[in-house]
C-alpha positions as CSV (number, residue, x, y, z in Angstrom):
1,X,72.4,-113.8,-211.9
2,X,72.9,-113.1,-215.5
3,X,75.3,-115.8,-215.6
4,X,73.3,-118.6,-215.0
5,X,69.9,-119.8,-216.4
6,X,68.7,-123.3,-214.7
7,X,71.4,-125.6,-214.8
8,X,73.6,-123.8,-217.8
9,X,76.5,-121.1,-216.9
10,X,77.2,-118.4,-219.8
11,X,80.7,-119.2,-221.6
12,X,80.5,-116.6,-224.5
13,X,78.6,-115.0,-226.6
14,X,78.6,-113.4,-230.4
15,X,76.8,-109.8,-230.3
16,X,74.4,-109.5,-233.4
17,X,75.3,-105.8,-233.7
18,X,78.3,-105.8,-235.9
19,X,76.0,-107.3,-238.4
20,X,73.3,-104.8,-237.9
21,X,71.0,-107.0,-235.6
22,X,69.9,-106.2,-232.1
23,X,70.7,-110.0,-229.8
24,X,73.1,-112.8,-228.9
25,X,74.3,-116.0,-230.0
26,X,75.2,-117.4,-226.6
27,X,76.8,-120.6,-225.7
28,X,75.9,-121.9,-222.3
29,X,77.8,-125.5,-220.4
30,X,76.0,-127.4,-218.0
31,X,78.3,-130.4,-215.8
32,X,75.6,-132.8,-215.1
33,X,72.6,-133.7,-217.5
34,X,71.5,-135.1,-220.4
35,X,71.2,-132.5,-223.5
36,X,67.7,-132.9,-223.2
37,X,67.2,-132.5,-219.4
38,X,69.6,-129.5,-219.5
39,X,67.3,-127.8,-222.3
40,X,64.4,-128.2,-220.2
41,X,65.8,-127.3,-217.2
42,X,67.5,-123.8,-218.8
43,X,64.0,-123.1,-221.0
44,X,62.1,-123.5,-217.7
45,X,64.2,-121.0,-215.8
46,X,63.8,-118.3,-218.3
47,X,61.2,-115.6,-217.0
48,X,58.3,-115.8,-219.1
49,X,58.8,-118.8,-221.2
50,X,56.0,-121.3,-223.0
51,X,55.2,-123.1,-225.3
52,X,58.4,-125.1,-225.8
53,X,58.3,-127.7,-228.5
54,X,61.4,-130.2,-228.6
55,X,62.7,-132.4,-231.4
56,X,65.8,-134.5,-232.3
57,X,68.2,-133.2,-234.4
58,X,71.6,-132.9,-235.4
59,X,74.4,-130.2,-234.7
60,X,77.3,-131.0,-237.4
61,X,77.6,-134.7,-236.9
62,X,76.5,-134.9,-233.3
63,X,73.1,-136.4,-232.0
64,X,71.4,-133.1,-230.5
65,X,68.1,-131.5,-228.7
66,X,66.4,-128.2,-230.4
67,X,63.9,-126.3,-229.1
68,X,61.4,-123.5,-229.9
69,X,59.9,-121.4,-227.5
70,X,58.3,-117.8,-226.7
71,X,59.1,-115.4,-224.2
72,X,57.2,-112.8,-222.7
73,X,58.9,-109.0,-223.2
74,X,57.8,-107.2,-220.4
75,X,59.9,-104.5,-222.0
76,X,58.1,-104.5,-225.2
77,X,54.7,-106.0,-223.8
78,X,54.6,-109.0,-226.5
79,X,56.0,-112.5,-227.1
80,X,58.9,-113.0,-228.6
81,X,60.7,-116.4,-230.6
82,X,63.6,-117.7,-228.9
83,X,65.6,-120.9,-230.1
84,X,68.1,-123.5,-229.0
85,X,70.1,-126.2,-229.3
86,X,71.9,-128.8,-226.8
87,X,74.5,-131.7,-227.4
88,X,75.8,-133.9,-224.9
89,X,79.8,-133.9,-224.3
90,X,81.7,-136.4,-221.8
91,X,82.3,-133.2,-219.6
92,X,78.4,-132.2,-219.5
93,X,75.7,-131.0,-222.0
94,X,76.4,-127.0,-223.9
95,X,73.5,-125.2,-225.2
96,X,73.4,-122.6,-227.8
97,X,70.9,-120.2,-227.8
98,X,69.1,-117.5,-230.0
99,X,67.7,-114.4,-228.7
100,X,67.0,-111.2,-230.0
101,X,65.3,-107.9,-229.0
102,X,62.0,-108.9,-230.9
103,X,60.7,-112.0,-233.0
104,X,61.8,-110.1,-236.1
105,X,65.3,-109.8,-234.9
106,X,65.2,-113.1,-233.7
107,X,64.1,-114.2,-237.3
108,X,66.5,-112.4,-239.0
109,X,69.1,-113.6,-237.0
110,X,68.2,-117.8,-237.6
111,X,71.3,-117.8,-240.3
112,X,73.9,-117.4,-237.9
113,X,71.8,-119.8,-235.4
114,X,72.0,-122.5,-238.4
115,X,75.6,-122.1,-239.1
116,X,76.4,-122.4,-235.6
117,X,74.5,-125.3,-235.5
118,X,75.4,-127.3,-238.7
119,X,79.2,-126.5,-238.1
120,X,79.4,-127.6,-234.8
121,X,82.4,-129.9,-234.2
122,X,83.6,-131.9,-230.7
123,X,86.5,-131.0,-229.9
């Protein structure tokens, strides 16, 4: 189902086109979890994934989980970057995620990734 990845459900989603870039800036809830276990959980159930590295960060003024990760493109036969970011909410954990077509995309992308991230506000 393409609108569920582990423990995360698919809310919304920016399309990179309008901007000229081939991905997604999706934002994904999860109702039980810590951010951390969620981010695990939805990095694991992605086809093809390794190499995960996790650190502590922030997202706007809010303790949060990033992590960095490669995925194998069975389209394009080659690994490509992937990125996200989790915070813990009283209703359950939301993760924001970076993909793109390619690593390059993905790369060129990272700004709107970053604003989403340093902006982020609890509602």
């Amino acid at each position: 189902m393409l609108t569920r990845q582990g423990p995360a459900t698919v809310r919304c989603e920016v399309d990179a086109k309008p901007a000229g870039h081939i991905g997604f800036l999706r934002v994904w809830t999860a109702k039980k979890g810590s951010a951390r276990a969620v981010l695990e959980g939805f990095v694991k159930a992605e086809k093809g994934s390794s190499g995960a590295s996790y650190r502590e960060t922030t997202a706007g003024a809010l303790p949060a989980v990033e992590v960095t990760y490669t995925v194998r493109s069975e389209l394009l036969d080659e690994e490509k970057e992937e990125r996200a970011f989790a915070v813990s909410t009283p209703k359950g954990a939301v993760v924001v995620h970076l993909g793109g077509m390619d690593t390059e995309e993905h790369r060129e992308m990272l700004p709107a990734y970053e604003l989403a991230r340093t902006t982020l506000k609890a509602l």
